[in-house]
C-alpha positions in Angstrom: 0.0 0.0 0.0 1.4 3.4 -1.1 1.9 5.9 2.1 -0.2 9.3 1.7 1.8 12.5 2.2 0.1 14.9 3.9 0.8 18.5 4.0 -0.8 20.6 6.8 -3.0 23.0 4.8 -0.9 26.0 6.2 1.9 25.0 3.8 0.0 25.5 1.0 -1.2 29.3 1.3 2.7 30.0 2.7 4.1 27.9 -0.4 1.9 30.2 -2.9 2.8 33.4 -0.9 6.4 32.5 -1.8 5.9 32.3 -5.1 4.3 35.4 -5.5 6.7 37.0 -3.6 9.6 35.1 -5.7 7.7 36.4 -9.0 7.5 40.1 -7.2 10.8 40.2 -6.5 11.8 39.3 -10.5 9.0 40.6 -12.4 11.2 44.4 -12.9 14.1 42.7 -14.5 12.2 40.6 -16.7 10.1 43.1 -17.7 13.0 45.1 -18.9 14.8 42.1 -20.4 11.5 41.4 -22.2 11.6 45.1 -23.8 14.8 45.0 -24.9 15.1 41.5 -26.2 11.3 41.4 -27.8 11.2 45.0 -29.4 14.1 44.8 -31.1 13.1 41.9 -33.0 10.0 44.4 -34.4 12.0 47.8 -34.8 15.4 46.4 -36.0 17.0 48.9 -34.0 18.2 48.8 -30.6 16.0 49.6 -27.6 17.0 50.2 -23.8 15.2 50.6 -20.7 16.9 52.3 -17.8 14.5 51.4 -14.7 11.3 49.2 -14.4 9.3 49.7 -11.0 6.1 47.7 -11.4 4.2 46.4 -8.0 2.1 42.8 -8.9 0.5 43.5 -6.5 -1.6 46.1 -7.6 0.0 45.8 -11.4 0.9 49.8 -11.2 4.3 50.6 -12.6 6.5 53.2 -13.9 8.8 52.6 -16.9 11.8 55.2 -17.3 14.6 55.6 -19.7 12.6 53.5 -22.8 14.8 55.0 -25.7 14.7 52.9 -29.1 17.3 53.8 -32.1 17.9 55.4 -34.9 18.0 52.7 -38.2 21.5 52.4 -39.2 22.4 55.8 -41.9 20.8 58.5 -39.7 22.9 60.8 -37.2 20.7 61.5 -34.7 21.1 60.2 -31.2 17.8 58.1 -31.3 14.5 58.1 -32.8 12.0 57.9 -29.7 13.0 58.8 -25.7 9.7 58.3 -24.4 10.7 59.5 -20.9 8.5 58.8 -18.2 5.5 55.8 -19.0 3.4 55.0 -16.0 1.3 51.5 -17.0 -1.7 49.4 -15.1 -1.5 45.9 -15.9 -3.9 42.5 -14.4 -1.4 41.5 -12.2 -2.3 37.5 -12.9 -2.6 37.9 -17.1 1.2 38.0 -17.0 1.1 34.4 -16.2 -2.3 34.0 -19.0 -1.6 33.7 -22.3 -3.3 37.2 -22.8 -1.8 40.0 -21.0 -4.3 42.9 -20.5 -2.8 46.0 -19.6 -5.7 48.8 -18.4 -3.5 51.8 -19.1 -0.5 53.0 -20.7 0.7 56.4 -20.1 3.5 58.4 -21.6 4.5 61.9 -20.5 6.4 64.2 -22.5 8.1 62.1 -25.3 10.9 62.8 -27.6 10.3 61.8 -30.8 13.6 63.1 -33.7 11.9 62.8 -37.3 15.0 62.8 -39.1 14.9 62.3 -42.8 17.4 62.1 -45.8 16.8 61.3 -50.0 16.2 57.8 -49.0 13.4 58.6 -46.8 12.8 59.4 -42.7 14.4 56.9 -39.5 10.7 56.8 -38.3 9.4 55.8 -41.6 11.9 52.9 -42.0 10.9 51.7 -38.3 7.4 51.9 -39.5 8.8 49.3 -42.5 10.9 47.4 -40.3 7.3 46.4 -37.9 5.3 45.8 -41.1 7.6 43.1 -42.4 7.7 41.5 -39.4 3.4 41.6 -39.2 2.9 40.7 -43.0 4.2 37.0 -42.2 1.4 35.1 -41.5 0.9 33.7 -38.2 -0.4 30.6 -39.1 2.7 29.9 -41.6 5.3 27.0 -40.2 7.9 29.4 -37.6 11.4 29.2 -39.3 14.7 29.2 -37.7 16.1 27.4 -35.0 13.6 25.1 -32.7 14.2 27.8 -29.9 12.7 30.4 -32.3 10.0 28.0 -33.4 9.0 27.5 -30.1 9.2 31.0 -29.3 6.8 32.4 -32.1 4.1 29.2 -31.7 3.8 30.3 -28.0 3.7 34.0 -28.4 1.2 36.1 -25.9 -1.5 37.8 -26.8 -2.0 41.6 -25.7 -4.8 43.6 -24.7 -4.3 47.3 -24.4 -7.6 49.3 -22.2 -6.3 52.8 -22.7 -3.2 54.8 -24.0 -2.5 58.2 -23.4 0.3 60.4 -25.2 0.3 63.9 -24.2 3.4 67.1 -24.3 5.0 65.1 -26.6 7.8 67.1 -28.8 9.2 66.1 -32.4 12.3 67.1 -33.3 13.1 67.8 -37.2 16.5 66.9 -38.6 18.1 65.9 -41.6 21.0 63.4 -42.1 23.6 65.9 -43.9 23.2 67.9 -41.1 24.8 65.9 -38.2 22.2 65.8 -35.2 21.0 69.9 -35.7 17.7 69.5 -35.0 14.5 71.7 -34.1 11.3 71.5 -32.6 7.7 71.6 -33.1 5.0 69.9 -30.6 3.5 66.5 -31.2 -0.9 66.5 -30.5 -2.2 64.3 -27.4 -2.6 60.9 -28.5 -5.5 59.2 -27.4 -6.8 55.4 -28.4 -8.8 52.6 -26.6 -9.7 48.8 -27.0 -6.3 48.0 -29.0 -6.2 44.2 -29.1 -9.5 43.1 -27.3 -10.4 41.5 -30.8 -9.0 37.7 -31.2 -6.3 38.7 -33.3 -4.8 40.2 -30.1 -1.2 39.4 -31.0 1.8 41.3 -29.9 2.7 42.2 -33.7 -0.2 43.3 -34.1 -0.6 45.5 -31.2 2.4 46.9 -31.5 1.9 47.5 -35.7 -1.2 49.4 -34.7 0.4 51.7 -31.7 3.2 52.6 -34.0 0.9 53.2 -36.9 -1.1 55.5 -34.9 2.1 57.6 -33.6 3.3 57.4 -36.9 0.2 59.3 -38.4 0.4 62.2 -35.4 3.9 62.6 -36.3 3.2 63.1 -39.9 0.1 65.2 -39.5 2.4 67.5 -36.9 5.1 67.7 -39.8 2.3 68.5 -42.0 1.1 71.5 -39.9 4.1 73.0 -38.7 4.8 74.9 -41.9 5.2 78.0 -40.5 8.0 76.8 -37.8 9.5 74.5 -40.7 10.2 77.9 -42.7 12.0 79.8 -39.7 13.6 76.7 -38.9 14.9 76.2 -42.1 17.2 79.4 -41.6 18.5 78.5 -38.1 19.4 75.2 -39.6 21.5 76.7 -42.7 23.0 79.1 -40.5 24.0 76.0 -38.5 25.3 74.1 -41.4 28.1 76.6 -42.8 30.7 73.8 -41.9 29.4 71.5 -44.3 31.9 70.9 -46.9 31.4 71.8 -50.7 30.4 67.9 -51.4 27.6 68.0 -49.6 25.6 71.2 -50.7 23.6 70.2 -53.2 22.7 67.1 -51.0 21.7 69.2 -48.6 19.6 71.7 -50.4 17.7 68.7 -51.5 16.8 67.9 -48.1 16.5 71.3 -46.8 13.6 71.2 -49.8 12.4 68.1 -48.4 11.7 69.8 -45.5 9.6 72.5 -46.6 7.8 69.7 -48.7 7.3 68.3 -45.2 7.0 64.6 -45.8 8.7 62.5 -48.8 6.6 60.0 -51.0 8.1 57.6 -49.2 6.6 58.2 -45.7 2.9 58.8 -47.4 2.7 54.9 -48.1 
């Protein structure tokens, strides 16, 4: 006959208390691994995160320091320092296969919009998330089995709310070496991303960074007016540019009072 272990009931609340706590100790750093492993893979760029504080207890966090990089060919120091992002996630979806996360808020991001004849870094990010969302998510995963495993297990996302307000966009142009100027980015406002089935995390992100994308445009779009003045401080800025580059940089200069390339409009 097979002996019965018994554990006193008290073990089992104290064993899931320990757990938690285990999971509340860890869930900052793997939060902040999980940003800058995961997005790169969408963005093709580099992206770091300098501090995570999220309870899961209550699922209230603050995310500071989320900076994401320029493509390679542009000069600026980065395309997007969001600053300051204070989140509300279900404390037990992390451990669902849908995360839902009630509220995202980001306060006074730095977006650079920096363009050159081949086109703008934000538009090739734009590029970079598409390719990744046009595969089809029921096609065979590729790669090595770690990666296959990876992309047939991948969470599904569900964003409540997201807030973007006091943003600023900062308008550059290759040839001119990280000279910039700025013109303010509209409050960004969007609900119910990713309560549909097709809640995947491509496609949640595809639809944020469309969204950004659009305000970003639509702010170039506006700003005439400051593009003009800003045009002058920017050639008066540029006289150490050597001969070679001139006519390149005309040519962007003109961009910029065009606004937005061809390019950037598909």
């Amino acid at each position: 006959m097979r002996k019965i272990i018994k554990i006193p009931l008290i073990v089992i609340p104290s064993m899931l208390i320990a757990i938690f706590l285990f999971f509340s100790f860890f869930i900052n750093s793997i939060v902040k691994k999980g940003v800058e492993t995961v997005g790169p893979k969408y963005t093709q760029t580099p992206i770091e995160m300098k501090k995570v504080n999220i309870s899961l207890f209550s699922g209230k966090g603050v995310l500071q320091g989320l900076i994401v990089m320029n493509p390679e060919g542009f000069k600026t120091a980065s395309a997007f320092d969001l600053g300051k992002i204070t989140i509300n996630i279900e404390p037990m979806s992390l451990f669902s296969e849908k995360v839902i996360i009630r509220e995202i808020f980001i306060e006074g991001p730095e977006i650079t919009y920096e363009t050159s004849l081949k086109g703008s870094n934000i538009g090739q990010i734009k590029k970079n998330i598409e390719s990744v969302s046009s595969v089809p998510e029921d096609e065979e995963p590729k790669g090595p089995p770690k990666e296959q495993k990876e992309k047939k297990e991948q969470k599904k996302v569900q964003i409540d709310k997201f807030f973007l307000q006091n943003g600023k966009i900062h308008l550059s142009a290759t040839v001119l070496h990280g000279k910039t100027m700025a013109i303010p980015l509209k409050e960004i406002q969007f609900t119910d991303i990713g309560t549909e089935s097709d809640g995947s995390f491509q496609k949640v992100i595809e639809k944020i960074f469309d969204v950004i994308f659009k305000a970003v445009i639509e702010a170039v779009k506006s700003s005439d007016k400051t593009i003009g003045k800003g045009i002058e401080i920017l050639k008066d800025s540029t006289k150490g540019i050597e001969e070679t580059k001139k006519e390149d940089m005309s040519k962007i200069l003109e961009k910029l009072k065009n606004l937005v390339d061809d390019k950037d409009k598909k």
